[in-house]
VEXKEZA-186662 format. One record per residue (C-alpha): x, y, z. Coordinates in steps of 0.001 Angstrom, whole numbers, padded with zeros to 6 digits, always signed. Each point is the difference from the previous one (the first is absolute). Layout:
N
XYZ
...
//
This chain:
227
+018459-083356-038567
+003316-000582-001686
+002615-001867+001429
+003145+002290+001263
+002578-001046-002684
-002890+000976-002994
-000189+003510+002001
+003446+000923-000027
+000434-001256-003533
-002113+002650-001186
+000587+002293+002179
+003435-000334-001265
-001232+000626-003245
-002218+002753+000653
+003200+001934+001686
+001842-000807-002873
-002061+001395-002615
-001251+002862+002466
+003932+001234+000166
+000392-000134-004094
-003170+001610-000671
+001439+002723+002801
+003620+000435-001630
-001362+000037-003443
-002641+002639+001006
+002928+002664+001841
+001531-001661-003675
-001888+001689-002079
+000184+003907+001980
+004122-000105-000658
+002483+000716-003444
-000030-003496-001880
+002851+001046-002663
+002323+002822-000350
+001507+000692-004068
+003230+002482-000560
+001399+001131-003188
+002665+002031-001411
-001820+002871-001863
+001691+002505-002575
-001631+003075-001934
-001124-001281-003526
+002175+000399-002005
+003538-000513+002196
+001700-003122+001199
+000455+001734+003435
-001567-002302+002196
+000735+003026+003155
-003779-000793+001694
-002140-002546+001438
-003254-001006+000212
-002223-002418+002175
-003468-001311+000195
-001042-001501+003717
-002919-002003-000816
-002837-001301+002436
-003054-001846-000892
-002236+002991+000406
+002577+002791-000958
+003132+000748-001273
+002949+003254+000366
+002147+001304-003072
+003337+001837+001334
+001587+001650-002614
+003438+001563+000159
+001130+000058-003613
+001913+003382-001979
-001954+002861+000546
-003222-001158+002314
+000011-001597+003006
-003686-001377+001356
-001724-002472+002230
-003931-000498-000470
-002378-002980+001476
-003122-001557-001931
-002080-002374+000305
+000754-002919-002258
-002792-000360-001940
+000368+004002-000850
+003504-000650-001741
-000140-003305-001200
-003353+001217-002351
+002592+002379-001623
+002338-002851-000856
-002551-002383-001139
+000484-003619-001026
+001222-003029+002243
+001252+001855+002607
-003552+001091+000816
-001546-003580-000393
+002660-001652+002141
+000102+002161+003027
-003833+000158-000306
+000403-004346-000116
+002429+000223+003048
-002526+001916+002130
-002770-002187-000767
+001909-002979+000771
+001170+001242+003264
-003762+000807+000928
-001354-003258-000865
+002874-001503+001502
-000526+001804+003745
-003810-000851-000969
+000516-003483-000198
+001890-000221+002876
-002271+001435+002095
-002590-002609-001440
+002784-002604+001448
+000231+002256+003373
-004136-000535+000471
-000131-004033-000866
+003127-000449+002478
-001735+001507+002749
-003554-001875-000430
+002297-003108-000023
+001712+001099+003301
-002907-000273+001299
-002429-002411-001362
+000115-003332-002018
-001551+000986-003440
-001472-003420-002132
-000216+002764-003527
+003352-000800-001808
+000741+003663-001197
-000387+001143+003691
+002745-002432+000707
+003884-000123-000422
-001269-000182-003413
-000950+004216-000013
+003099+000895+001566
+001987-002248-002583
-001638+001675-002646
-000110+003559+001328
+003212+000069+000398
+002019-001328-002540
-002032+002358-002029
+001480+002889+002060
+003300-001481-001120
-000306-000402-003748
-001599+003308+000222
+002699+001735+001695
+002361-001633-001947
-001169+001054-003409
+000214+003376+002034
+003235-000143+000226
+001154-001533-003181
-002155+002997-001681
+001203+002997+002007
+003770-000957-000640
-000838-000485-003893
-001596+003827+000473
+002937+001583+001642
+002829-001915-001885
-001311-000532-003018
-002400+002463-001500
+001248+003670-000552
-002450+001314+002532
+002670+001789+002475
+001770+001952-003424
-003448+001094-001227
-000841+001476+003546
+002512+001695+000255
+000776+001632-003499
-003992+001200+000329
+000446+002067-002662
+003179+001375+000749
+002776-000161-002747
+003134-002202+001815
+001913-003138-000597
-000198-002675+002884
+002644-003073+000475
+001485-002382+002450
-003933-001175+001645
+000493-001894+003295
-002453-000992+001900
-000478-000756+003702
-002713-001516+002001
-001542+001084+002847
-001306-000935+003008
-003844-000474-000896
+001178-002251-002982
+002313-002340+002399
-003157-000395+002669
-001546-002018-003173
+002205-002856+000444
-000527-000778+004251
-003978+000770-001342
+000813-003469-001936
+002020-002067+002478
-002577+000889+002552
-003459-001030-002036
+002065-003262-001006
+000889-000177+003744
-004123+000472+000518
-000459-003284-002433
+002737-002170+001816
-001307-000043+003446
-003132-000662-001188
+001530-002633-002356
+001486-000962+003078
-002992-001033+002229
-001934-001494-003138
+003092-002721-000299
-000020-000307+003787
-004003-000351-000119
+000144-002355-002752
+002878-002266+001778
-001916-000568+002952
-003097-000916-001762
+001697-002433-001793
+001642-001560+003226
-003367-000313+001737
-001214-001854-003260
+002949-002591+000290
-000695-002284+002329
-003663-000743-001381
+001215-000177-003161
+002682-002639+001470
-002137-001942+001898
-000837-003469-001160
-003218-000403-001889
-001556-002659+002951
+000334+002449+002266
-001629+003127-001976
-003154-002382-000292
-001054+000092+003480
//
């Protein structure tokens, strides 16, 4: 049986990881980004309307209330993004992926904390090893999910194209906001690094009092290790 302070270490890091995957998951059901714009009929430089795209990881909701129309429709995102084509569809279709692999892996590190809370393992990738390695690649996954859905939403022309959908208007003055689902991202990455410092933790402490049981044989004068 493990000793007591091994169990709560990864305990510790199983509850760690079990909360991100949890807050990631209810993450990924909310808005991540909301986009407004100024829009004018083509033609005019009156900028008298607005328009905004709420966008989720599995759909999205154009409100339109420029000159002469005023709608609201909801898609999925795949449905409108295949209309715009280009980056916009490789990116968000990159960010999902990510996120999956990322809540994948973390589960991986879930499992190996658990068998470790409860039995000593000799097979190295069973080990703090597994849960050093399943979850820092949750983190550089999640990460590049980040870094990719903020170059998608701020950089491409994805939220213009939605909305114009072949409809003849001018659009200005983009801001962007980000939502809830996008900000649960970021305690998804201090919690798996969380998950690989308490086990970092009890590896050092493991390590230091091997080493201190090792000392005084190692100190001990030679005549005396002969007998």
């Amino acid at each position: 049986m493990p000793s007591t302070r091994k169990m709560l270490h990864f305990l510790g890091g199983t509850l760690a990881s079990a909360i991100a995957v949890g807050m990631l998951g209810y993450g990924m059901s909310t808005d991540w980004a909301e986009m407004k714009m100024m829009c004018a009929e083509q033609g005019t430089d009156l900028y008298n309307g607005t328009a905004e795209v709420t966008l989720g990881l599995f759909w999205l909701t154009i409100a339109r209330n420029c000159p002469y129309f005023a709608v609201e429709n909801s898609y999925t995102v795949f449905e409108k993004l295949q209309e715009v084509g280009g980056p916009p569809v490789i990116l968000h279709g990159l960010v999902i992926t990510f996120i999956v692999l990322s809540l994948v892996s973390t589960a991986c590190s879930i499992l190996i904390s658990l068998y470790n809370s409860v039995s000593n393992p000799y097979q190295t990738h069973l080990g703090p090893v597994g849960v050093f390695t399943c979850s820092a690649f949750s983190v550089v996954l999640c990460f590049l999910a980040i870094i990719l859905f903020v170059v998608n939403v701020c950089a491409t022309d994805m939220s213009e194209q939605l909305v114009k959908n072949e409809l003849l208007m001018n659009l200005k003055d983009l801001g962007v906001t980000m939502k809830i689902g996008f900000f649960f991202l970021l305690p998804f990455l201090v919690l798996s690094l969380l998950a690989i410092l308490v086990i970092f933790l009890y590896q050092h402490a493991a390590y230091t009092h091997q080493q201190e049981q090792q000392r005084p044989t190692e100190d001990a004068p030679k005549e005396i290790m002969m007998y």
